[in-house]
Structures are given as C-alpha cells and as structure tokens.
VOBA-1610 file (N, C-alpha, C; in pm, whole numbers, padded with zeros to 5 digits, always signed):
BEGIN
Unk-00393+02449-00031Unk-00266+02382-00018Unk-00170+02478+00049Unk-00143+02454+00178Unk-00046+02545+00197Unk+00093+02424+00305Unk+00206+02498+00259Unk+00340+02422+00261Unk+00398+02537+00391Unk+00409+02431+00485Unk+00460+02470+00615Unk+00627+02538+00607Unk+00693+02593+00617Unk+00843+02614+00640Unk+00913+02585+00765Unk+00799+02592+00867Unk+00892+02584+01005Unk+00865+02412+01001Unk+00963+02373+01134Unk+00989+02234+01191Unk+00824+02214+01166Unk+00831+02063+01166Unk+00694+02006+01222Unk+00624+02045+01357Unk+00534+02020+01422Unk+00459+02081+01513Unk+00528+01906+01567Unk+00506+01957+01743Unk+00507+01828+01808Unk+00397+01716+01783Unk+00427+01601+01780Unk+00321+01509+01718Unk+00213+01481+01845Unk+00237+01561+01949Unk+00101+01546+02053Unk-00007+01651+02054Unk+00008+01754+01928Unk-00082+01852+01934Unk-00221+01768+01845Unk-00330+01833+01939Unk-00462+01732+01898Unk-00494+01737+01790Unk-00451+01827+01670Unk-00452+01827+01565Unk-00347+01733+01468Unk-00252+01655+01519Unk-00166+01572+01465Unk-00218+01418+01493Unk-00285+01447+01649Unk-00303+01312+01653Unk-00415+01280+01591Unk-00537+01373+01585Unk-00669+01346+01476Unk-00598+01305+01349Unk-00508+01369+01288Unk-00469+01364+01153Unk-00390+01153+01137Unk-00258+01160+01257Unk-00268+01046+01276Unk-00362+00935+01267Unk-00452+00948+01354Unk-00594+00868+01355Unk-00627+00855+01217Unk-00646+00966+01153Unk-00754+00963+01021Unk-00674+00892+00940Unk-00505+00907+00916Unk-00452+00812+00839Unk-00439+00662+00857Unk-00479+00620+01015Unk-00437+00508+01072Unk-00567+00463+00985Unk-00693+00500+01007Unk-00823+00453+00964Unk-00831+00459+00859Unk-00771+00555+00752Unk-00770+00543+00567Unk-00671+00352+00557Unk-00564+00367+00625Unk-00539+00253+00599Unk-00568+00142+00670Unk-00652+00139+00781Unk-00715+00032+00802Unk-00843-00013+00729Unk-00908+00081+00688Unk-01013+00084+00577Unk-00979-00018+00453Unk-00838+00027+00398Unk-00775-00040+00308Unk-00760-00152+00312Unk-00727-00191+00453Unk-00685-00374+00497Unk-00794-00449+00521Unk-00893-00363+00564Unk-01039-00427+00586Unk-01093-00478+00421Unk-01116-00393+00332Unk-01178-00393+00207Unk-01058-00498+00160Unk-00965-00509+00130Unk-00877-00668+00144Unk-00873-00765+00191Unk-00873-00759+00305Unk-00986-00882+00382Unk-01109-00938+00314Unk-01214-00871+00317Unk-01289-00882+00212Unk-01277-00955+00130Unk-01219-00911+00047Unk-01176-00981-00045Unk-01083-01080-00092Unk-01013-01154+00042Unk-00922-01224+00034Unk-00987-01331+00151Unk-01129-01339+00127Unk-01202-01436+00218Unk-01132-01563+00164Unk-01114-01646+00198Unk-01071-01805+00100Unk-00993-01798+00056Unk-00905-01665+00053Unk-00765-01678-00027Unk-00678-01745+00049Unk-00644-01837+00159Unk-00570-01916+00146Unk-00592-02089+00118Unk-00696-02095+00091Unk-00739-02177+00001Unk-00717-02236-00166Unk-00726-02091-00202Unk-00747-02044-00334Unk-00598-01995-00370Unk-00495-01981-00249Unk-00361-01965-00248Unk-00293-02083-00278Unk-00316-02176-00216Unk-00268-02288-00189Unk-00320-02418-00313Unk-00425-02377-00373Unk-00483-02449-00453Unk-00362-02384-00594Unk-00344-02290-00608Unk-00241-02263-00749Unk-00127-02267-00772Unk-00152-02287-00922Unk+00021-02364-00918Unk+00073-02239-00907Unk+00228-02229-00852Unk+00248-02085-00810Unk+00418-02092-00865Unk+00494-01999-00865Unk+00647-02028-00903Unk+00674-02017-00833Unk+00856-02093-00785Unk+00951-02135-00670Unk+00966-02012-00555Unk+00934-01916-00585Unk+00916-01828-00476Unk+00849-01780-00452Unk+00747-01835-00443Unk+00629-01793-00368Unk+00635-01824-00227Unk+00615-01752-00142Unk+00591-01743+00032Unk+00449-01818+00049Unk+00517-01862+00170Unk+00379-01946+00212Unk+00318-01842+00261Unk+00136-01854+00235Unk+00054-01759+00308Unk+00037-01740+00389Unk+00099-01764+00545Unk+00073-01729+00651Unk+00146-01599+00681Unk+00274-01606+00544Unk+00350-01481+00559Unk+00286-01333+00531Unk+00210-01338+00430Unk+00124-01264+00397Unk+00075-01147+00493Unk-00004-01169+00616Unk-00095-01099+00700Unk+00006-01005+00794Unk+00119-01108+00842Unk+00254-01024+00926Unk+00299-00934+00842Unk+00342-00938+00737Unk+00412-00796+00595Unk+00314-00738+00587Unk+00218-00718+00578Unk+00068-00643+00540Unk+00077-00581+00694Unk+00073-00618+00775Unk+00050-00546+00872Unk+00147-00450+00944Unk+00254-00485+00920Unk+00373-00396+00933Unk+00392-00269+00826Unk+00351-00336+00687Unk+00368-00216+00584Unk+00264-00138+00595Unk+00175-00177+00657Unk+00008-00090+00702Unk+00070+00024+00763Unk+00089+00019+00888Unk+00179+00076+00946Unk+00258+00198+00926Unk+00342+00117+00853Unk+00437+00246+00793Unk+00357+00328+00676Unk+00292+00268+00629Unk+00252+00383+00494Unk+00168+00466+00587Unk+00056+00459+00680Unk-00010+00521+00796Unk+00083+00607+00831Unk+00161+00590+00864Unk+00270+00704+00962Unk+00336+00781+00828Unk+00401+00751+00696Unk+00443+00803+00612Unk+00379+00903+00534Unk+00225+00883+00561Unk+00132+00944+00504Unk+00120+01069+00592Unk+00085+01049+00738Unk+00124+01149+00819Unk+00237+01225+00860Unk+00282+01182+00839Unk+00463+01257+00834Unk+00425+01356+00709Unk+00417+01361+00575Unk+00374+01419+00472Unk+00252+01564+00513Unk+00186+01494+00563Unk+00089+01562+00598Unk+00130+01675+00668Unk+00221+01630+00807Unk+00231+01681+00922Unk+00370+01864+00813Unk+00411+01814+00704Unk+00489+01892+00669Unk+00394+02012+00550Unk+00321+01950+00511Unk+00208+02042+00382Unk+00085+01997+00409Unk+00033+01963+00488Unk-00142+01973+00517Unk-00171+01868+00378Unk-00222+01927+00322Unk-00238+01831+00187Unk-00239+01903+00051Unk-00115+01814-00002Unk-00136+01861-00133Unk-00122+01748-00287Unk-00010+01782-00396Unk-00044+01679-00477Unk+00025+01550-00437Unk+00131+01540-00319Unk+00205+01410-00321Unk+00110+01338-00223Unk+00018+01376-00130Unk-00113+01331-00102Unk-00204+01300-00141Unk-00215+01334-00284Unk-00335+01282-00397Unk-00278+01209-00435Unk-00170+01168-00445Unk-00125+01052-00539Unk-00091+00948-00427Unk-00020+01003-00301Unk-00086+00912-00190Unk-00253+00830-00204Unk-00331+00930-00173Unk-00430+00806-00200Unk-00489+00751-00281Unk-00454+00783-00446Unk-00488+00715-00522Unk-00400+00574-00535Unk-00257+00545-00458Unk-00202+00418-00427Unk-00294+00349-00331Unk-00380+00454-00217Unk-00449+00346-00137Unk-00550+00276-00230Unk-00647+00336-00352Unk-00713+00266-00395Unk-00684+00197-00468Unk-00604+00234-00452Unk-00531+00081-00574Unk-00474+00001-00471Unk-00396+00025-00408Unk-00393-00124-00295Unk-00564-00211-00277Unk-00628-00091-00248Unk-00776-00190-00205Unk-00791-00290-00321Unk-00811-00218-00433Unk-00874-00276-00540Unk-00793-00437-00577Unk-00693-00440-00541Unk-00594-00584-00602Unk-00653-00656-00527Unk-00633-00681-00421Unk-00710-00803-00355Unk-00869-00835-00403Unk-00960-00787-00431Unk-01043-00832-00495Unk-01049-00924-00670Unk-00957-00835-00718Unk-00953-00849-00838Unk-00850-00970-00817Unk-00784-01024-00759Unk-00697-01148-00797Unk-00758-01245-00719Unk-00827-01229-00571Unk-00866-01323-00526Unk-01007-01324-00509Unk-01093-01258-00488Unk-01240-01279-00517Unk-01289-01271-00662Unk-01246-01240-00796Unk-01240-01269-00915Unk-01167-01374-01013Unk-01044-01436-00895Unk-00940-01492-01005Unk-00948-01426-01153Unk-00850-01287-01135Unk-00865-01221-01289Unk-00716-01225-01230Unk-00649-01296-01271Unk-00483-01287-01238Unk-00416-01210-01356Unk-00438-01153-01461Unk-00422-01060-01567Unk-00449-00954-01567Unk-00567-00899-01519Unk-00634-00808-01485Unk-00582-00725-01358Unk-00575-00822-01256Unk-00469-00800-01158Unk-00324-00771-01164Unk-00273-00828-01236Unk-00130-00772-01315Unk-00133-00677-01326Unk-00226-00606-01455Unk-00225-00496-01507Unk-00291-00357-01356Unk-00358-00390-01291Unk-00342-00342-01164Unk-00257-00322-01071Unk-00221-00410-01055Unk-00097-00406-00983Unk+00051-00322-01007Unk+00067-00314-01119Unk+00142-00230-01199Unk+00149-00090-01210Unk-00018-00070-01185Unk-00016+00095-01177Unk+00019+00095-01042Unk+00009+00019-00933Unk-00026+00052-00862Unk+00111+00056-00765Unk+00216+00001-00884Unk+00369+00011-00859Unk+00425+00136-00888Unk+00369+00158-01000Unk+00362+00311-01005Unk+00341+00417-00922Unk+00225+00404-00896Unk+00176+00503-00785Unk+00266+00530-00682Unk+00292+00367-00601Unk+00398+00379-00516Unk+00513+00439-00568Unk+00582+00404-00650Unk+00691+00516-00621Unk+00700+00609-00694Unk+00548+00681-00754Unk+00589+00820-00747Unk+00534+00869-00656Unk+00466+00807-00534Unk+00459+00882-00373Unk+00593+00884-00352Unk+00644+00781-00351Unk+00762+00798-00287Unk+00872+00928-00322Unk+00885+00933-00466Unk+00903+01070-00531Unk+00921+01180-00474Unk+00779+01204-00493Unk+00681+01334-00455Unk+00701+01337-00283Unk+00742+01195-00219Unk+00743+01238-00065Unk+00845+01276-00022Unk+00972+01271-00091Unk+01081+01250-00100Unk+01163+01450-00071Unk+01087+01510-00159Unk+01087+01658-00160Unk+01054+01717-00011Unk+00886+01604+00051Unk+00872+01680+00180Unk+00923+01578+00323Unk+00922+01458+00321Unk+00994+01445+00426Unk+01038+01298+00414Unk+01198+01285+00402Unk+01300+01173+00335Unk+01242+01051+00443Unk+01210+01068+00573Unk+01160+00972+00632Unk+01030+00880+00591Unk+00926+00993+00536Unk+00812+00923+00486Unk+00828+00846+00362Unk+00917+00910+00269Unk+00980+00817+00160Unk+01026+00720+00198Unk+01141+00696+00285Unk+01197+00602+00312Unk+01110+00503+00368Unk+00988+00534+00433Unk+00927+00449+00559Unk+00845+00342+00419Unk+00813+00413+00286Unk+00749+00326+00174Unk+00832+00291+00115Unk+00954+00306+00112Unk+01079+00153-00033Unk+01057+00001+00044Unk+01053+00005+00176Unk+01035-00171+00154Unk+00851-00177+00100Unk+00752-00088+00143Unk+00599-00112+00082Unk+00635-00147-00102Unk+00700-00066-00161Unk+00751-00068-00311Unk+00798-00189-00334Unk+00919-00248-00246Unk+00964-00376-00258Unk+00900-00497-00254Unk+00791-00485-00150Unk+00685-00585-00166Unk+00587-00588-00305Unk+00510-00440-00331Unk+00484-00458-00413Unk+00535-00495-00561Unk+00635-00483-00573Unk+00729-00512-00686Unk+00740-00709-00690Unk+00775-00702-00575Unk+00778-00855-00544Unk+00622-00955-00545Unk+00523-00840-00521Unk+00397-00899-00577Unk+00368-00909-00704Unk+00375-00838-00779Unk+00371-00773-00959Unk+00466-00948-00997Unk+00556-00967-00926Unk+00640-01092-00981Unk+00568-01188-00992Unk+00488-01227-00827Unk+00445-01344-00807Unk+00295-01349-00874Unk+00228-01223-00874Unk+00130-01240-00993Unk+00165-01244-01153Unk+00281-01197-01179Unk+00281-01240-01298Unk+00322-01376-01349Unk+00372-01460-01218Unk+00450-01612-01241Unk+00298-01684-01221Unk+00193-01632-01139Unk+00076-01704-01105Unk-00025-01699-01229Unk-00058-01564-01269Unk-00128-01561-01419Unk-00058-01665-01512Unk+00125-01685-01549Unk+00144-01736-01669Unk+00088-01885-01621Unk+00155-01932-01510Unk+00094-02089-01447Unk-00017-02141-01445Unk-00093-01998-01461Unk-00262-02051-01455Unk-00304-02019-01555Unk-00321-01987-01612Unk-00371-01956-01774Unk-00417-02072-01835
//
C-alpha cells in the first residue's frame, strides 16, 4: 500500500490508462453478471405489484449505465491517488454486492433476501464514499448520485417484497 503525495500523474501515462481499462472491465464485468441475471426481468418487472413510484423499466438500463461509468472512473481516480489500499477493498466488495442483487431479486424472486442485500450493499456504498472522500473529493462525489439510486432501490425493493409477500 503505498499513498502517493505528489499531484496525480497525467491520465495518459500507460500505466493509468491500463489501470483505467481494468476498472472500466471490473465494472463492466459487474453489468454483465446483472444482465445475467436480469434475463426476463422486464417481464417479471412488469408482472409485480410494485408501489406508486416505481420507474418504468426502460429507465433502468440508461441510470445503470451512466452510474457504471462514474463508479469506473471514481474507482480510478482513487486508485490514480494510493495504488490500492483499504478504501479500494471496500470499493470492491460494493462491486460484489452490486453483482450479487440482480440475481437474487430477479433470477430468484427472493425480494427479502434481496432487501437484506441490498442494504449492505448501501452500506458499502457510502462507506466508499467515506473512505474516498479522504483521497479524492471528486471520486466521492462522482458515487452520491450511485448511493442515491441505491437508496432509492432499497425503497422500491422494500415496497416490492411488502406487495408481494
């Protein structure tokens, strides 16, 4: 673990952009294994009774793909300041927990189970955000709307578990 002091390095040195890359692909990895698992979910979306604010699913894939995005670059920004250390472990233990929800609510319908997932996984997010917060206010900042969604998911699964039960 070692913690840089000087500025960041320019983001065209081939060592930033590998690092870039590798985060672009940790979180495309993530969206893929969601996919996956969200085969028929708008089916299986549309089939439940859901509460008054729920977004129609087409909204879904556009926010996912934008917050992809930013947590990719937030993750590298982090990086680009301490190589890797613990606010990077707790970085990707939010990615596996992003993966893991989409299976568990839509290729299981465990909408409880998923709750209780989802929750840590609100957690996680913002104590990256935390912990990113110390090394670079941009990469924090680039995850409060990712937090906001997820927070706003934790809602709509918990209005979807009580409805379906």
């Amino acid at each position: 673990m070692s913690i840089r002091t000087t500025s960041a390095p320019a983001p065209t040195s081939r060592s930033d952009v590998l690092a870039l890359g590798g985060f672009g692909l940790a979180v495309l990895l993530v969206a893929v294994l969601g996919g996956f698992g969200a085969s028929g979910s708008s089916s299986t979306y549309a089939d439940l009774d859901k509460p008054f604010f729920a977004p129609p699913s087409w909204l879904f894939g556009p926010v996912w793909t934008v917050l992809y995005v930013m947590i990719a670059v937030a993750g590298w920004l982090v990086w680009r300041q301490v190589t890797w250390d613990r606010a990077l472990t707790v970085y990707a233990v939010q990615l596996v927990l992003n993966a893991a929800w989409t299976p568990l609510f839509f290729g299981s319908d465990r909408y409880g189970l998923a709750l209780v997932e989802i929750l840590l996984l609100l957690a996680a997010v913002v104590a990256t955000i935390v912990l990113f917060w110390g090394r670079s206010r941009v990469a924090a900042l680039l995850l409060v709307p990712y937090a906001a969604w997820v927070a706003f998911a934790t809602a709509l699964n918990a209005g979807i578990w009580v409805l379906n039960r």
